[in-house]
C-alpha positions in Angstrom: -9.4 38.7 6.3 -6.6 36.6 5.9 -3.2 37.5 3.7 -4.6 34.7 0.6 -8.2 36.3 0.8 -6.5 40.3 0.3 -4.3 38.3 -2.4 -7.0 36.8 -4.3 -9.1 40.0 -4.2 -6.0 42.1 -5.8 -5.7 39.5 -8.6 -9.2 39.7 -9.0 -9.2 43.8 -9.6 -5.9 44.0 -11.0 -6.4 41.7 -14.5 -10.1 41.5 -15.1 -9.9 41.7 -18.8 -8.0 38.5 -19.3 -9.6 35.5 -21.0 -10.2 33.3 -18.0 -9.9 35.9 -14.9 -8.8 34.8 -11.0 -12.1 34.7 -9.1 -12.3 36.5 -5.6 -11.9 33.0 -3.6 -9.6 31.6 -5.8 -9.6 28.9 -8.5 -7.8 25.7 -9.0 -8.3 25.9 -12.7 -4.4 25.2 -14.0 -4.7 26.9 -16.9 -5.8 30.4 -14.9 -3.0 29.6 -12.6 -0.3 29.5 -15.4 -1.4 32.8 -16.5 -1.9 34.5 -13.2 1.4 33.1 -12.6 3.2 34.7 -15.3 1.2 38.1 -14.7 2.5 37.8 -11.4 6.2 37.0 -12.3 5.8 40.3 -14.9 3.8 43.0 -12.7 6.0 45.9 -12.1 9.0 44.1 -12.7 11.1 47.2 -13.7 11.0 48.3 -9.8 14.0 46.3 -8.6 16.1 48.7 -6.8 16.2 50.2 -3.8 14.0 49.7 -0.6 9.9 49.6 -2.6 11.8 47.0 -4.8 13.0 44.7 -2.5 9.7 45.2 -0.9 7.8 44.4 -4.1 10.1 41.3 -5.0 9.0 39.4 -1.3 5.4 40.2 -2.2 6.0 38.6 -5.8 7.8 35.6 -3.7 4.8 35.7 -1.5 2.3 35.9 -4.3 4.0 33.2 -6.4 3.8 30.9 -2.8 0.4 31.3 -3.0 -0.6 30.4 -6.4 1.8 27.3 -5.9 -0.2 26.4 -2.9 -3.3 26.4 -5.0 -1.6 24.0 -7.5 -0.7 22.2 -5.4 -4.3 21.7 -4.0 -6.0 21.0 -7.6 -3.8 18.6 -8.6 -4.5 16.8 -5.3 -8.5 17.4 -5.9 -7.9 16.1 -9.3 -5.9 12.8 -8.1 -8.6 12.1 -5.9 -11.1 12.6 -8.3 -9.5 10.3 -10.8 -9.2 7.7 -7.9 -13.1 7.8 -7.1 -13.6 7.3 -11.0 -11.5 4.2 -11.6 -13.6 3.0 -8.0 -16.6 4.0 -9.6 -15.5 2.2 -13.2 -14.9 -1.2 -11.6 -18.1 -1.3 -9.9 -20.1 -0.2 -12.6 -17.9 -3.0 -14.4 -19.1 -5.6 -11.5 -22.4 -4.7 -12.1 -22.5 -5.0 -15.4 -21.1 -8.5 -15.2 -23.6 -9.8 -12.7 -26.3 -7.9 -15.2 -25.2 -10.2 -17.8 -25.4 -13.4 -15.7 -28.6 -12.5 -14.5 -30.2 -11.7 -17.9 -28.3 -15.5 -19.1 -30.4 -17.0 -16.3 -33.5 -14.8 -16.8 -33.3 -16.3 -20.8 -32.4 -19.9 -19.7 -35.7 -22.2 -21.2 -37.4 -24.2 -18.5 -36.7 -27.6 -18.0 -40.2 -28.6 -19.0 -40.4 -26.5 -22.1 -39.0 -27.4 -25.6 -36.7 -25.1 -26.8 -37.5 -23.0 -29.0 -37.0 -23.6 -32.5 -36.0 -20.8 -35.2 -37.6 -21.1 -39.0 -35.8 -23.0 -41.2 -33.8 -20.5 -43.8 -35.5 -19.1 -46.6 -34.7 -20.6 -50.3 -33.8 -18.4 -52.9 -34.5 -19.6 -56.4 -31.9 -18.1 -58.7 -34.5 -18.1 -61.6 -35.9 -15.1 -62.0 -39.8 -14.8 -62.5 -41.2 -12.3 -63.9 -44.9 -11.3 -63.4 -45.5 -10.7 -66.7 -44.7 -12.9 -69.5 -43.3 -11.7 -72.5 -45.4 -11.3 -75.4 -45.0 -12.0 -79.2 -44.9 -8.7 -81.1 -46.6 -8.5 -84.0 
């Protein structure tokens, strides 16, 4: 088991009640990094003298290494992700164009056709009938 695997696995066990908790083979959510990050920074941060404190402020430097190295990793995932997507928009794009030319073509009338012809617009008379004529009263 290597030294990231026993990290991620004590990160795991230690904070399991937070919000968004560090999965056993890691995450490169940045929002559970941030807070891992300054869970790390805080753990046992009283202990900073004598020999188990040094000892305890490599491991945070080691710890904090290791989340930085995860970072590090989803932001390129997410670089590369966004790069496919503007890819995948401009095809998409060119396919969309060639769609259109191909339905202007599909709509063109045939040369021995007429075209068609629309209705000629309806006339509204501004009188207004009524159905029923009015009646003398009597």
């Amino acid at each position: 088991m290597s030294s990231i695997e026993k990290i991620s696995r004590n990160w795991h066990k230690r904070w399991p009640e937070i919000d968004q908790p560090w999965l056993v083979e890691g995450t490169l959510n940045s929002e559970v990094i941030k807070t891992i990050r300054v869970l790390v920074s805080t753990y046992k941060a009283e202990q900073r003298n004598g020999k188990k404190g040094q000892r305890r402020k490599e491991k945070r430097q080691t710890e904090l290494g290791v989340l930085e190295l995860f970072e590090k990793e989803g932001q390129k995932l997410l670089k590369a992700s966004k790069n496919k997507m503007e890819k995948l928009s401009e095809k998409i794009g060119k396919n969309l164009e060639e769609a259109g030319q191909l339905m202007a073509k599909a709509n063109a009338p045939y040369s021995h056709m007429s075209p068609v012809k629309s209705p000629p617009p309806y006339e509204k008379d501004t009188k207004s009938t009524k159905v029923y004529p009015q009646l003398p009263v009597k």
